[in-house]
C-alpha positions, 0 to 999 in steps of 0.5 A: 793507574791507581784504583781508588774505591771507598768500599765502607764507611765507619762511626767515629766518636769525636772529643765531645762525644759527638758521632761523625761518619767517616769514609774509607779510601781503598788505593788498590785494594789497601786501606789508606785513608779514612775522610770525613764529608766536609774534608771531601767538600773542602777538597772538592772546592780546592779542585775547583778553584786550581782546575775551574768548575767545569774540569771538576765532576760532580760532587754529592750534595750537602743535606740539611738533615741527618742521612738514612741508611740509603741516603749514606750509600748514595752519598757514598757511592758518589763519593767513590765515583767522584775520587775515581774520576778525578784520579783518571785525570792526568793533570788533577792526579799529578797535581800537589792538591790531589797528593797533598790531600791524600797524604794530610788524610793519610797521617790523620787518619793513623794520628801520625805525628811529624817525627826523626824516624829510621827506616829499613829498605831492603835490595833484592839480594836481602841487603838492608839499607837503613835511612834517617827520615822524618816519619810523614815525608812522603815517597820522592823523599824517602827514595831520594834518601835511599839513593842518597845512601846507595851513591845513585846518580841524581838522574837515575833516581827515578827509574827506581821506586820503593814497593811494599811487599807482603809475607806469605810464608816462613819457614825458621832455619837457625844457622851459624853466626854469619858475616854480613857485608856493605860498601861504605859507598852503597850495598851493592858491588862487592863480596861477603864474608862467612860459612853460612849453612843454606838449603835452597829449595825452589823459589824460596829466597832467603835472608837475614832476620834483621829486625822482623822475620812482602816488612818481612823482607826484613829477615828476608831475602829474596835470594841467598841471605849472605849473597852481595851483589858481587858474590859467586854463584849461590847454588850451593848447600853449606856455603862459605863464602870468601872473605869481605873483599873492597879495592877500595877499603872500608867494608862494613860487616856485621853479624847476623844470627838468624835467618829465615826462608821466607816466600814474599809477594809484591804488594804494590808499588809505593806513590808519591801521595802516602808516607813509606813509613806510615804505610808500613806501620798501617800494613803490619797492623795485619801481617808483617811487610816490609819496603824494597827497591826495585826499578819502576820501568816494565820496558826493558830497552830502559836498561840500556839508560843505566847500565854504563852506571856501575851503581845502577848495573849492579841494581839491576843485576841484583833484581835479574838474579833474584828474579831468576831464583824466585822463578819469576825469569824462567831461562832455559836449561842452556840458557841458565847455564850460561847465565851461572857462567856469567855469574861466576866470572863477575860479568854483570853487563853480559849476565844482563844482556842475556838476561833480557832475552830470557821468558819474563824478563822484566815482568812482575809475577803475582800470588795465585790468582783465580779466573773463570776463564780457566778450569785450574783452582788457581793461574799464575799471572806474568805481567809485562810487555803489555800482556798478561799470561796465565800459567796453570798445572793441567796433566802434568804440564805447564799450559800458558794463555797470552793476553795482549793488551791491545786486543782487549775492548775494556775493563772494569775493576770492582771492590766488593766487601763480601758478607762475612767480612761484615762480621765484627770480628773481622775488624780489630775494632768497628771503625777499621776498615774492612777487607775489600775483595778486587775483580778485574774483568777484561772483554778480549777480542778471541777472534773475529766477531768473538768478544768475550769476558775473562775476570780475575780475584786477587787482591793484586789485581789493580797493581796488575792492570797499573803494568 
């Protein structure tokens, strides 16, 4: 489920010099587009048309005249409740109007034109792949290109999707110039080449800094940044690696230069109504980001459709290490080492079989969150498995809190823009958008006739609720 807000609206100029007011639709938190009323009319009666009236919620009224002040925040909020209702419903959110709209609204809104355009997707071992796409094609397309390029089965495609992720830290580490490995078939599956000086430390991935240092995943890596997937084991300090090794020939190798340590968060999972490529372009407006594969699935039995695939397996594989360097698969003491056995013999269907018994897998952590339910200044927050757990520092240990799914009454998610965002210099210009602040608050059944409210902040928190 995406959540849809239209916390502000702005003044545009039009060619004329004429003044027009424009909406912002938030997917999630993120901007995505800006719509004028008569765009939102013209939609609202496409809907009618496909669905029938009586499928289609109310919408706010035309004016004869030129709105007040409160008559905008009464056309607004009804805007923004007639968008979240519609997207609640199956049948309209899945539909080619509903996405059509949104992906027309997305290029006008940041003027993009139709043009031949390279992309960089990244794996979650650093590697890039970069595909040759039209810059407005919209997601299937761009993953389609992406499995294309990694000689993904047809039928295996969407399991996978495309998620924009953000930097949240770097911290420059030169290196000696390194080899960088490929199979001409793919990304995945075969050894690297070169003495590459690395200094892990805890959850730090790293990679090599291709064309930008959560788009910084391009100088990225997740894990270590000249490990393939078929590498040894990377706890080292100082590597070399051996040399580029294909059964089947043809490995491509090239140099990279510098690398950078880096500490990326998942923003949120790309949809099929925007453009990767221009929500990239909009995302580093603010801070760099970058796109990567990841499987699209949080129900682990899924696994076992893809792992007889030895491209799949590997992507797979590739995820599970990253995920178990980041921390996010927090294994046991015997159980890692087991699993650095696994890795060191190249048994990847095995090294996955166990992984899927360690604590997380399959779940998607996020950023430092802050909760009333806890005393701690920030959780962590592990989704998966229908359930969120919160993880927090208290006297020296790791205390956890288990919330099920299924014991949760309801929920709400609010967008707020707090009063000194209001500020101009908050915006690049008055008709940005303005940074829109997410609440998730959940009431839990605790116990016998014991309901009680928990709210979360982030601004990953409809990205969390979507698992």
């Amino acid at each position: 489920m995406m959540h849809f807000s239209i916390p502000d609206t702005a003044e545009h100029i039009d060619a004329s010099g004429g003044s027009f007011t424009v909406f912002n639709i938030h997917i999630n938190g993120v901007p995505h587009c800006s719509v004028r009323y008569r765009q939102f009319h013209n939609f609202f009666e496409e809907l009618k048309r496909e669905f029938g009236t009586n499928a289609i919620p109310p919408f706010p009224p035309k004016k004869l005249f030129s709105l007040t002040a409160p008559q905008l925040e009464e056309r607004r909020l009804g805007l923004e409740r007639f968008v979240q209702q519609i997207s609640q419903e199956h049948t309209i959110a899945t539909s080619n109007t509903f996405n059509h709209f949104l992906l027309m609204a997305q290029q006008e809104t940041l003027k993009e034109k139709s043009e031949n355009v390279a992309l960089d997707v990244y794996l979650m071992n650093g590697n890039k792949l970069t595909v040759n796409i039209v810059s407005t094609d919209q997601r299937d397309d761009v993953l389609e290109a992406v499995a294309a390029k990694l000689d993904l089965a047809e039928e295996l495609v969407y399991y996978f999707g495309l998620f924009l992720v953000k930097k949240e830290a770097k911290h420059e580490n030169e290196m000696a110039q390194s080899e960088y490995c490929m199979e001409r078939s793919g990304t995945v599956g075969m050894e690297c080449s070169g003495t590459v000086g690395m200094e892990r430390s805890g959850t730090v991935g790293m990679e090599a800094v291709a064309q930008w240092a959560w788009s910084a995943v391009a100088q990225w890596a997740w894990s270590a940044v000249a490990q393939c997937a078929g590498a040894a084991d990377s706890q080292l300090r100082e590597s070399t690696f051996k040399s580029c090794a294909n059964p089947k020939g043809g490995a491509i190798c090239w140099s990279v230069v510098s690398h950078t340590l880096l500490v990326v968060a998942v923003v949120r999972k790309l949809q099929e109504f925007e453009s990767p490529y221009i929500s990239l372009k909009a995302a580093n407006r603010s801070q760099p980001h970058g796109i990567v594969l990841r499987k699209s699935y949080w129900d682990a039995s899924y696994d076992d459709d893809l792992i007889d695939d030895r491209i799949a397996l590997n992507l797979l594989y590739i995820q599970a290490v990253s995920d178990i360097e980041r921390d996010w698969i927090i294994p046991s003491k015997e159980q890692q080492k087991q699993l650095s056995l696994l890795r060191q013999r190249g048994s990847k269907k095995e090294f996955l079989q166990l992984a899927r018994t360690v604590k997380f897998y399959g779940y998607l952590q996020f950023r430092p969150c802050h909760t009333d339910f806890s005393s701690a200044s920030q959780v962590l927050i592990s989704a998966g498995n229908k359930e969120l757990v919160f993880r927090h520092q208290a006297t020296g240990d790791v205390k956890e809190v288990t919330f099920r799914v299924t014991r949760m009454r309801c929920w709400r998610i609010t967008s707020t823009v707090l009063d000194e965002d209001l500020e101009a210099g908050d915006r690049t210009s008055p008709t940005d958008p303005l940074p829109c602040r997410l609440e998730l608050a959940f009431e839990y059944l605790f116990g016998k006739d014991n309901l009680k409210w928990v709210t979360v902040k982030s601004d990953q928190v409809s990205d969390r609720h979507e698992r």
